[in-house]
C-alpha positions in Angstrom: 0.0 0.0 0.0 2.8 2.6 1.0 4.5 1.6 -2.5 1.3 2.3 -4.3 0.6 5.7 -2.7 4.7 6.7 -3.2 3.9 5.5 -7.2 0.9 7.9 -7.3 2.7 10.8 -5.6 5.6 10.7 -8.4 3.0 10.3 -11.1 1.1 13.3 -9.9 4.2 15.4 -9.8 5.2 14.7 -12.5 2.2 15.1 -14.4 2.1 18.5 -12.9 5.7 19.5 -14.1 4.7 18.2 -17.3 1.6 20.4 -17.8 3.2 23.3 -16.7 5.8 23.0 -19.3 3.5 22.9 -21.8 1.8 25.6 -20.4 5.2 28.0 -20.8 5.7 26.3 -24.0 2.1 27.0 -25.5 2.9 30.8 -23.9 5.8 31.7 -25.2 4.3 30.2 -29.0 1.3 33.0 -28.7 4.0 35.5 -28.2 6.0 34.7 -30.6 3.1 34.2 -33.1 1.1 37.3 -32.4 4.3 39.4 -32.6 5.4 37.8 -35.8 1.6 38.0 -37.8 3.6 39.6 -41.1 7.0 40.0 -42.0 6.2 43.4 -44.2 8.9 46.3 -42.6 7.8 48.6 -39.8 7.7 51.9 -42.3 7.8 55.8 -40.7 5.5 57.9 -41.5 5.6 61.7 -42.7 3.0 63.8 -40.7 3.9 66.9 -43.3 2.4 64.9 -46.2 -1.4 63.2 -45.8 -0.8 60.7 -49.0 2.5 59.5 -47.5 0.6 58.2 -44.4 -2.2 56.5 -46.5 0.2 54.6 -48.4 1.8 53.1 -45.5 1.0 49.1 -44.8 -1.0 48.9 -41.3 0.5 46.6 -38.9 -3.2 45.9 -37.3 -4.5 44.0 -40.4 -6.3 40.9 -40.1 -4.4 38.2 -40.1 -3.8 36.7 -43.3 -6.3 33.8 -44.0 -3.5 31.7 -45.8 -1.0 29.4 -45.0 2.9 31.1 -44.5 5.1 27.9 -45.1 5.5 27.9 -49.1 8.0 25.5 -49.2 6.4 22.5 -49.3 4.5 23.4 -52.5 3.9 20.6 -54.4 5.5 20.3 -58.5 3.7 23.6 -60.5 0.8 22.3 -62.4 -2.7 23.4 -61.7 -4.4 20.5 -60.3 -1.6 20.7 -57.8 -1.9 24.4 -57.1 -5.6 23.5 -56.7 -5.0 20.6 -54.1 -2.8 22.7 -52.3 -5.2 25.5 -52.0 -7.7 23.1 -50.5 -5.4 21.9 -48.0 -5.4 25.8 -46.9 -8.6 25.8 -46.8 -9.0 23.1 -44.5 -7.2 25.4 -41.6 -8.6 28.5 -42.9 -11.3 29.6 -40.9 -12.2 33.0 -42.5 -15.1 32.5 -45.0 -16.5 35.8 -47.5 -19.3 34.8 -46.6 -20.8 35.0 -49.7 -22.5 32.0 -51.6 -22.7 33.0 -55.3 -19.7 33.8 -57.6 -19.8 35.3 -61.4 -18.9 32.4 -63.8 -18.7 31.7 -67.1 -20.5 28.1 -67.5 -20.9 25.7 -70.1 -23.2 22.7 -69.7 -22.0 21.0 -72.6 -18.5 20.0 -71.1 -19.3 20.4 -67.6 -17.0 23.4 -67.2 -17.1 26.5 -64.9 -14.5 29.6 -65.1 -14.6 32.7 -62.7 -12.9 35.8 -64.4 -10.4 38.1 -63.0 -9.4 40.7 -64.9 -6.0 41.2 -66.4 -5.4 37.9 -65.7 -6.6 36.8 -69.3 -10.1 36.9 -68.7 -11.0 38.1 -72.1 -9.1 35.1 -73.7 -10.8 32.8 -71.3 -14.3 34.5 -71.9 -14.0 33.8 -75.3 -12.6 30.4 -75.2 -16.1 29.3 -73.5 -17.9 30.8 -76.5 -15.4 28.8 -78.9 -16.6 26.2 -77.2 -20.4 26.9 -77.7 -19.5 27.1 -81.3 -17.5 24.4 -82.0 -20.5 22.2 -80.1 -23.0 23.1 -82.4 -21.3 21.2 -84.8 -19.9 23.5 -87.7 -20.0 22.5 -90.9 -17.1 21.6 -93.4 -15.4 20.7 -90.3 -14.3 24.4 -89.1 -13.0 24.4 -86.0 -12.7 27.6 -83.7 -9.8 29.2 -81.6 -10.3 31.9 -78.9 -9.0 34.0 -81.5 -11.4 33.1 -84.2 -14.3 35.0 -81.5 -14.5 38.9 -82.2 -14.5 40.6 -78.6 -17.7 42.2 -79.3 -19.3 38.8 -79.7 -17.8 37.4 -76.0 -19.1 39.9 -73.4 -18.8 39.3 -69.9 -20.8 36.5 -68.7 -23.6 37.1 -66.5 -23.9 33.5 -64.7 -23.9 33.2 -61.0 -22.7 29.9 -59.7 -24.9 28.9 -56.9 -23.0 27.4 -54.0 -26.3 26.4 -51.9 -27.8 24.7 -54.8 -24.1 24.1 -56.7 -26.5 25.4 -60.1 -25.8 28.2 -62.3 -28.9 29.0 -63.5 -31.0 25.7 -64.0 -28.3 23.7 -64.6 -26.3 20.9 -62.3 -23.0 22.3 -61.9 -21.8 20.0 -58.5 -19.5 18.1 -60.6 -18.4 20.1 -62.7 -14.4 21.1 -63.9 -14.2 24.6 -62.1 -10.9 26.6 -62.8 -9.5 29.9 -61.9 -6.4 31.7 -62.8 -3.8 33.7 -61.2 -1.0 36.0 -61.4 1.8 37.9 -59.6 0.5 41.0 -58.5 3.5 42.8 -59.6 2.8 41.6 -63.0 -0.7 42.5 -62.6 -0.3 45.7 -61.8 2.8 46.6 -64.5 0.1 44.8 -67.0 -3.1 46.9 -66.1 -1.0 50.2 -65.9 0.5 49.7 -69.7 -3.0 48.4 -70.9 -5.1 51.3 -69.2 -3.1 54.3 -69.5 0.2 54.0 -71.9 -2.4 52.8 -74.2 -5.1 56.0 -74.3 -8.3 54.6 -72.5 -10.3 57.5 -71.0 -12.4 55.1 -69.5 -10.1 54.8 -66.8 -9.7 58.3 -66.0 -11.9 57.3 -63.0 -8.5 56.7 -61.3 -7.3 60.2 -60.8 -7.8 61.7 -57.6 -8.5 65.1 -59.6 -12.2 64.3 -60.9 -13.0 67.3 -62.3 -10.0 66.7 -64.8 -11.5 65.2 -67.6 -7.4 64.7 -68.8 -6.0 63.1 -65.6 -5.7 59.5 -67.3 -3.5 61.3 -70.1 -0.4 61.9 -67.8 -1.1 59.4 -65.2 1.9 57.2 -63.7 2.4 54.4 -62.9 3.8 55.5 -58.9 -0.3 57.1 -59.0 -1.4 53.5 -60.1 0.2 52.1 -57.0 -1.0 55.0 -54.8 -4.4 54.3 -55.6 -4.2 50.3 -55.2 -2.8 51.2 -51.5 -5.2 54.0 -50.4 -7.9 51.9 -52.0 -7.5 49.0 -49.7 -6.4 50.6 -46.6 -9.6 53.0 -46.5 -11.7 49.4 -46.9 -12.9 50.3 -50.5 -13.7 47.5 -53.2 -10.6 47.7 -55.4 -11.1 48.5 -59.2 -11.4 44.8 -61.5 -8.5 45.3 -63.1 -6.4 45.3 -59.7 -8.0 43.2 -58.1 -7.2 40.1 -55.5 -7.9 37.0 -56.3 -10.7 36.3 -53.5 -13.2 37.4 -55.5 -13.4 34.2 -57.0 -13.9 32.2 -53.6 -11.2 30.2 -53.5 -12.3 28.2 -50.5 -15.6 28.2 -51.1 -15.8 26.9 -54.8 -13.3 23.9 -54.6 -11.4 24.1 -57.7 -10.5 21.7 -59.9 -7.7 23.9 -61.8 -5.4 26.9 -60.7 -4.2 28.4 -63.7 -0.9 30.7 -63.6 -0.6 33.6 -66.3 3.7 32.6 -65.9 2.4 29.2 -67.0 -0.3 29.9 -69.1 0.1 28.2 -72.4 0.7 24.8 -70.6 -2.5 25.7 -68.2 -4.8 26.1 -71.4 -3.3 23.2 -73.0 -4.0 21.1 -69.4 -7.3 22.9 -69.5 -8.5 22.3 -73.1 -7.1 18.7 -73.2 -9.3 18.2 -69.7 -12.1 19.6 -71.5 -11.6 17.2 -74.8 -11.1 20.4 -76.9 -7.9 18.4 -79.1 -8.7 20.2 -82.8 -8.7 23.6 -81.1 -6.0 22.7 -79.5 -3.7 21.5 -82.1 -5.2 24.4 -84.4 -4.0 26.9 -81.6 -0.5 25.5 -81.1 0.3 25.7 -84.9 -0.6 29.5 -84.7 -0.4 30.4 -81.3 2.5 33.1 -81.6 1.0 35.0 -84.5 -2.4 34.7 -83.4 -1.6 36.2 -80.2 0.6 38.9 -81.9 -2.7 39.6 -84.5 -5.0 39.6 -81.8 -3.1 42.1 -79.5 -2.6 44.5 -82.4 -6.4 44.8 -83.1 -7.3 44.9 -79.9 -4.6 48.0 -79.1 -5.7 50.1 -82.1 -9.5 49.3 -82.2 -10.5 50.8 -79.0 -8.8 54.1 -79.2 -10.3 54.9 -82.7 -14.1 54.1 -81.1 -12.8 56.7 -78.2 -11.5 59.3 -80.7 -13.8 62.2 -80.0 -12.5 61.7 -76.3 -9.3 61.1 -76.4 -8.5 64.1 -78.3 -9.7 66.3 -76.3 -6.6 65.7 -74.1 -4.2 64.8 -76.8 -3.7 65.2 -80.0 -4.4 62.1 -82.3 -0.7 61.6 -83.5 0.3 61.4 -80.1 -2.2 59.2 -79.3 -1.1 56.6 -82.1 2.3 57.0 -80.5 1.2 56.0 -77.5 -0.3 52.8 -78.8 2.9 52.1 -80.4 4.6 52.3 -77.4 2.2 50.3 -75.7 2.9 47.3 -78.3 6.8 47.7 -77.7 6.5 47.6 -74.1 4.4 44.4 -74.1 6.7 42.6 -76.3 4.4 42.8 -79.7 6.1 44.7 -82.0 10.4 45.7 -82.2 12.5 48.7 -81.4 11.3 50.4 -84.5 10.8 53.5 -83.9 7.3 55.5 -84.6 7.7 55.9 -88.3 4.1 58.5 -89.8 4.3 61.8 -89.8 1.9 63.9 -88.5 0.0 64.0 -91.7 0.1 60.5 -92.3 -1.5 60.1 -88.4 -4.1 62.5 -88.6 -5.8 60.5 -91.4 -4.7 57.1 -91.2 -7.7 54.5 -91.0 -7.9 52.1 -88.0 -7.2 49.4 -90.5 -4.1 50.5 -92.2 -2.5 51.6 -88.9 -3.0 48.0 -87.6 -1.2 46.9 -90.7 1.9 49.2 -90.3 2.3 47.8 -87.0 1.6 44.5 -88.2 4.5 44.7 -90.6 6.9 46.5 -87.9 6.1 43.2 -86.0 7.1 41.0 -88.8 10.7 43.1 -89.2 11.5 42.4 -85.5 13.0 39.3 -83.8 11.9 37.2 -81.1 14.7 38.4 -79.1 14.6 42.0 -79.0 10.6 41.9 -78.4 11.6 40.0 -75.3 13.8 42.0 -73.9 11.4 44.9 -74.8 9.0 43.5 -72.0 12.0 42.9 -69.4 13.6 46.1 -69.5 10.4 48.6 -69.4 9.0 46.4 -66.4 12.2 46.8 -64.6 12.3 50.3 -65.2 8.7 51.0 -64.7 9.5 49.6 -60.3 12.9 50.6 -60.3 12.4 54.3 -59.5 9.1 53.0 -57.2 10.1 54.0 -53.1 10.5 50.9 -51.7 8.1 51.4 -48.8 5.2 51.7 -51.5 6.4 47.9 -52.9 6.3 47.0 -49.1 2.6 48.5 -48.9 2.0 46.4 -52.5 3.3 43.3 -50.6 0.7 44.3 -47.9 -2.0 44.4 -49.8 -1.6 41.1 -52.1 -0.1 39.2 -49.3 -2.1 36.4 -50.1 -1.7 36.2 -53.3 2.7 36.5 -53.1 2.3 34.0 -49.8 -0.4 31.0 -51.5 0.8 31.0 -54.7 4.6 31.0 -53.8 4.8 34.4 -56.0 7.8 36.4 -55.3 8.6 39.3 -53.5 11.6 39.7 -54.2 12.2 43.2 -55.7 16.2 43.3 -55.8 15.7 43.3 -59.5 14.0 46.4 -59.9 17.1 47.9 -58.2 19.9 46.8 -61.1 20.0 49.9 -62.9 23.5 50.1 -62.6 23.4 47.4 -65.5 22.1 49.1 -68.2 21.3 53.0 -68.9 17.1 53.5 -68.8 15.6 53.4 -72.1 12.7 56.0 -70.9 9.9 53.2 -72.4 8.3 56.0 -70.4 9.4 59.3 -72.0 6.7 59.2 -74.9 8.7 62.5 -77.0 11.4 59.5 -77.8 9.2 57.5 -79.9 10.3 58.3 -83.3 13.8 57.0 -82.9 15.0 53.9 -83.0 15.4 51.9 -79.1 18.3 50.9 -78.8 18.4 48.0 -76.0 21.3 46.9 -73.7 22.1 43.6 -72.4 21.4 42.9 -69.1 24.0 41.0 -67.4 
């Protein structure tokens, strides 16, 4: 008896030391987690200027809904990215709240895709209505590309996926192929800002903080782009489409089947389109692909700013304008170094179709190679004059998207201008001449 009582004494004491060690333990974890929430820089703030405060990242956000530990990410496909993401979900315990989500659907391939803009949703949007047309069974055996499907015949869908009833509209929808895409928001943002505003869109002069100036969108930069990404947010504001973060497409909510990366994009659609049995689009896109895309980019560029004409002149004049969509097709790698070759004449009257074939040839006198570097060099030096507490505040912002997709953050690249003299991709009175690019070591 006096052995048993000694036995339960020890065990008691030590079951007592025991819990109180986990106790400190599970104390000093809190700590350490609460005070270690983000890694984004502790930034100081100017009281002399207002906007300099507002673009500062809060360090009492909510705490970010996504898993920290990228480095066991599985091999980069999307059905991978797509298991991953619902493994987050599992431990996530932040829901919108919301239980419908804007889709494009099509019931004949059981396929569902929610659209983001600047992150190919136009392509995508179309793609469904290839889809619808090549279903219908075409005669002579024509089969569609995206490409094939004017814009104006692919508006945005209007389809609500259903996630009490998993229906969008009438139809089942439960099981069906679901599949987003993404894209780093430094990519995003250097995309939107040369599509928007390098290319003459007054559309978007909704941006400028000056809204009685009818003309703000004509000299907006791309620092002001940023600005009003980070005030946006921080003031709790719905950010503009073509910004965007990625959870308006419920990630955790929907299930995917598919994440789709823009870095990856032609072996996503081909995943996707294969998945979806598309195989004569597909093998009818792959022996065009380039060109197509080249074509498509071109019309796309110069269509718009003719229907805005009446606008867009009333801020610039109508050569410059054409300049500025010349620029726009260097920057994103469409047509060469070339430089702007009408005269002011020759602008003032040329039609929307024989400008698209003057850039069209320009394209075809270029090389791979320099269109390339074209794209590299002007997004390096659109961030590398960027303060580097605004890319901390951008970090802030889409930390969700750098931290569950495994995007970088990594902005030491934007800093190696001592490698090659700026181009000024910017500088739009440069155009006529000739670019002459560097090589970047």
């Amino acid at each position: 008896m006096m052995l048993r009582r000694v036995h339960w004494w020890v065990c008691r004491r030590r079951g007592a030391a025991i819990w109180a060690l986990m106790m400190v333990i599970g104390t000093w974890m809190l700590i350490y987690l609460t005070q270690n929430r983000f890694t984004f820089s502790e930034l100081t703030t100017t009281p002399e200027e207002k906007i300099h405060q507002e673009l500062m990242p809060t360090s009492s956000g909510k705490k970010s809904s996504i898993l920290k530990n990228t480095k066991d990410l599985p091999v980069e496909d999307g059905f991978s990215r797509a298991e991953y993401l619902r493994s987050a979900c599992k431990n996530n315990i932040h829901r919108s709240g919301n239980r419908k989500v804007r889709v494009s659907f099509d019931p004949h391939v059981n396929a569902v895709y929610c659209p983001l803009c600047k992150i190919a949703s136009t392509f995508l949007t179309r793609m469904f209505r290839m889809i619808a047309l090549n279903n219908r069974g075409l005669p002579n055996g024509t089969v569609y590309t995206p490409f094939d499907v004017p814009i104006s015949d692919a508006p945005p869908s209007t389809d609500n996926l259903d996630l009490n009833k998993w229906t969008v509209g009438n139809k089942d929808a439960s099981n069906s192929f679901r599949f987003m895409f993404v894209r780093s928001p430094f990519d995003m943002l250097f995309s939107a800002y040369v599509d928007k505003f390098v290319g003459p869109n007054p559309y978007f002069n909704r941006f400028s903080r000056d809204k009685n100036n009818q003309c703000g969108y004509a000299n907006f930069s791309f620092r002001q782009l940023l600005e009003y990404v980070i005030i946006t947010d921080k003031k709790k504001q719905t950010l503009d489409c073509h910004v965007a973060k990625w959870d308006a497409c419920l990630p955790c909510e929907v299930n995917y089947t598919y994440i789709g990366k823009m870095e990856t994009f032609k072996d996503d659609i081909t995943s996707i389109l294969s998945a979806l049995r598309q195989f004569k689009s597909l093998d009818a896109m792959e022996a065009k692909s380039s060109n197509l895309h080249a074509d498509d980019a071109i019309q796309d560029s110069v269509s718009g700013p003719y229907e805005w004409r009446k606008d867009i002149v009333k801020c610039m004049s109508w050569p410059d304008a054409l300049r500025k969509i010349w620029r726009k097709l260097q920057i994103r790698g469409v047509i060469g170094t070339k430089g702007f070759s009408l005269s002011e004449f020759e602008a003032e009257s040329i039609s929307r179709t024989d400008y698209i074939n003057v850039l069209k040839k320009v394209r075809e006198k270029s090389t791979a190679n320099e269109r390339h570097m074209m794209k590299q060099l002007s997004y390096i030096e659109a961030y590398r004059n960027i303060p580097e507490e605004l890319l901390d505040s951008i970090k802030h912002v889409y930390r969700n998207e750098f931290n569950l997709f495994n995007f970088s953050t990594d902005t030491k690249i934007f800093r190696q201008s001592d490698q090659y003299n700026a181009i000024g991709f910017f500088n739009y009175s440069n155009i006529e001449s000739n670019i002459l690019l560097h090589t970047m070591d």
